[in-house]
C-alpha positions in Angstrom: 240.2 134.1 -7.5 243.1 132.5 -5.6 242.2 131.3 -1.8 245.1 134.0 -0.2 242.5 136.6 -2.6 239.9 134.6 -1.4 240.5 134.9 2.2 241.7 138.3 2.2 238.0 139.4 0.7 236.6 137.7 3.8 238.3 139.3 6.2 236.6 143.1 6.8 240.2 144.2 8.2 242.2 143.7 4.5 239.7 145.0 2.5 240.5 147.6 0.2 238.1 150.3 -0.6 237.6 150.3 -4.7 238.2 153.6 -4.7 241.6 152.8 -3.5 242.2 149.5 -5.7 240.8 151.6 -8.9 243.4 154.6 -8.1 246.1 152.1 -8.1 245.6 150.2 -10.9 244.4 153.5 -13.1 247.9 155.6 -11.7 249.7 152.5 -13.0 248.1 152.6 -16.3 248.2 156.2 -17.1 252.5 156.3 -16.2 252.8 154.1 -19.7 250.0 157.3 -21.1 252.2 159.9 -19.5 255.1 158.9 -20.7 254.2 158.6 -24.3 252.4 162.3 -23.9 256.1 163.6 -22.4 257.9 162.2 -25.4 255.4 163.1 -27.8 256.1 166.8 -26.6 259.6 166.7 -26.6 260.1 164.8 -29.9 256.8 165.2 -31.8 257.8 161.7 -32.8 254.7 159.3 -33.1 256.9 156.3 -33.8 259.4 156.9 -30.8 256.7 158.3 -28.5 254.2 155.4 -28.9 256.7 152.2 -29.5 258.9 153.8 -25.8 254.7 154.1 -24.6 254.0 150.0 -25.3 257.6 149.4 -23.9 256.8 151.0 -20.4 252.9 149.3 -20.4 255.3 145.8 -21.0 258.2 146.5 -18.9 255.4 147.5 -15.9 253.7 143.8 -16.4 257.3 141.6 -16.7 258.4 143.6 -13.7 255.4 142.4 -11.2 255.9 139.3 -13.1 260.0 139.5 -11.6 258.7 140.3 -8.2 256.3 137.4 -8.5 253.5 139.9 -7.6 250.0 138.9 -8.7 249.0 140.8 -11.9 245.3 140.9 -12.0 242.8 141.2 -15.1 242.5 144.6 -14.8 246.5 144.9 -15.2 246.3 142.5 -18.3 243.5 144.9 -19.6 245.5 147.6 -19.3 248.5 146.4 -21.2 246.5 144.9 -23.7 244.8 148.8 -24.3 248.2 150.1 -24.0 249.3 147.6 -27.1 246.1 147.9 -29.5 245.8 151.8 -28.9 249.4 152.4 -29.3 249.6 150.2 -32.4 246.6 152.1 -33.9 248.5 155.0 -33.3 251.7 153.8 -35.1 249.3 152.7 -37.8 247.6 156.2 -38.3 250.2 158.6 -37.4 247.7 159.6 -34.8 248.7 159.8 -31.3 245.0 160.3 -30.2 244.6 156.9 -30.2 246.5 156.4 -26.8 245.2 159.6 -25.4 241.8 157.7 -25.6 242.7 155.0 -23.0 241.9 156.7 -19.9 238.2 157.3 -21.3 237.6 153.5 -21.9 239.1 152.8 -18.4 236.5 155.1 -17.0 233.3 154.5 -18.6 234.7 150.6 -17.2 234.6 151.9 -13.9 231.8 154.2 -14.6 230.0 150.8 -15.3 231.4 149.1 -12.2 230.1 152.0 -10.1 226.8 151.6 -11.6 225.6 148.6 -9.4 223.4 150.1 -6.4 224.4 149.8 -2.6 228.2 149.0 -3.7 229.5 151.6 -1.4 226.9 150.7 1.2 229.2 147.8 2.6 232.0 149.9 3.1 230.4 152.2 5.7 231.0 151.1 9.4 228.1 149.0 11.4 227.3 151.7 13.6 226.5 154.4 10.8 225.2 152.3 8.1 221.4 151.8 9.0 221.7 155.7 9.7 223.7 156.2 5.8 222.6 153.6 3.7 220.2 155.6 1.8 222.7 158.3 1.6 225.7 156.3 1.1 223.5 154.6 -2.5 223.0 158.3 -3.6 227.1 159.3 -3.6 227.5 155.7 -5.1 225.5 156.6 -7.9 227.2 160.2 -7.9 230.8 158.1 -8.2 229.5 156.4 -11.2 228.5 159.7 -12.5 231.7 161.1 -12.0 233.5 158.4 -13.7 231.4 158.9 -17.2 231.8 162.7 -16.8 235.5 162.2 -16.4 235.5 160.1 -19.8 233.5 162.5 -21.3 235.7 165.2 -20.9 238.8 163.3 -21.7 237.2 162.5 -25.2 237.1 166.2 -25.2 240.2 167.1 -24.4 241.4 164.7 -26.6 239.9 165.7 -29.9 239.6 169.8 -29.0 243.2 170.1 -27.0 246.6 169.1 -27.7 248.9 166.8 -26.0 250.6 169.3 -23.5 247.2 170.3 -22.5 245.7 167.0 -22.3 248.8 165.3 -20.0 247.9 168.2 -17.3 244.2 167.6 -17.7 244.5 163.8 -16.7 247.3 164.3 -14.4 245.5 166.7 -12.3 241.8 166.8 -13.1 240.7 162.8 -12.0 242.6 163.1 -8.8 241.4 166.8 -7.5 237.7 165.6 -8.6 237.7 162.1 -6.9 239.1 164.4 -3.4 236.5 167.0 -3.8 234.1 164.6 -4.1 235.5 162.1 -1.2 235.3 165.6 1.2 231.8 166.7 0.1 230.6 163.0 1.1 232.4 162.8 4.1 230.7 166.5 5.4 226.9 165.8 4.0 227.4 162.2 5.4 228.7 163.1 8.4 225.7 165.8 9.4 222.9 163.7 8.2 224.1 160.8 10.4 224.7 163.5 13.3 221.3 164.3 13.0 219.5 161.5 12.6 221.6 160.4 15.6 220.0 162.9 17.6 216.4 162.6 16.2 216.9 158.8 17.5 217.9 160.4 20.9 215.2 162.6 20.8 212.9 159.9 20.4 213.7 157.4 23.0 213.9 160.2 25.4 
């Protein structure tokens, strides 16, 4: 890690939530998906669909590479996922092969998610002694998600068709991961409320 990255994990003000940092990187990747599923459908052209879907994974890594922004390992994970799946699917004739990308990105972050208290050091000071055993819980429930989320990609994949499968991804991670941010926030927010004013209680 670079001492700017270094320094920027250090300070509590720049941190990004991995939430946040893992919706970036995984909206990034799924544009060179997207655009191989939009082609697909309008051509039904493997060859043109996946060799334009490696092109856009490249052209995303040389143009942070022209802005001099930092690509990360995650970034050269995705293109390299972008070029073995999209070969395989050249190779097969199967265009399943790049549909299968977002699963492997998940179960990664399914894995990532997996670690206990992660979320824990994200909740503020004041709350967190009131939370954390709460707060462990949802982060366990992220984790979940994420698997569940591959899951049903595999499924889409191999039981749906393209068209179907580009409005799954495009619509089903992002509406889940909100759902699940609000129901947090509101079972969060009560228990703290109450345990708040069991500690009033209390001292009373």
């Amino acid at each position: 890690m670079s001492p700017a990255a270094t320094a920027a994990a250090e300070d509590p003000a720049s941190r990004v939530h991995p939430i946040v940092h893992a919706g970036k990187w995984i909206a990034a990747d799924l544009f060179s998906t997207l655009f191989f599923v939009g082609l697909y459908a309008a051509t039904h052209s493997v060859y043109w669909a996946t060799g334009l879907g490696v092109a856009a994974g490249v052209l995303q890594i040389a143009y942070l590479k022209l802005r001099r922004a930092p690509v990360d390992a995650m970034q050269w994970a995705s293109l390299g996922l972008v070029v073995v799946f999209g070969g395989a699917s050249l190779a097969t004739h199967d265009p399943r092969f790049v549909m299968l990308k977002p699963s492997v990105i998940y179960v990664a972050l399914g894995v990532m998610m997996a670690r206990r208290g992660w979320m824990v050091r994200y909740i503020p000071p004041v709350a967190r002694a009131l939370s954390e055993d709460v707060t462990t819980v949802f982060g366990y429930l992220w984790s979940a998600m994420m698997f569940g989320t591959a899951a049903l990609n595999l499924v889409m994949v191999y039981q749906g068709d393209p068209r179907t499968w580009a409005w799954f991804i495009g619509v089903f991670p992002i509406a889940s991961k909100l759902a699940l941010v609000c129901v947090q926030y509101l079972i969060t927010r009560l228990i703290v409320v109450g345990r708040m004013r069991g500690v009033s209680e209390a001292a009373a």
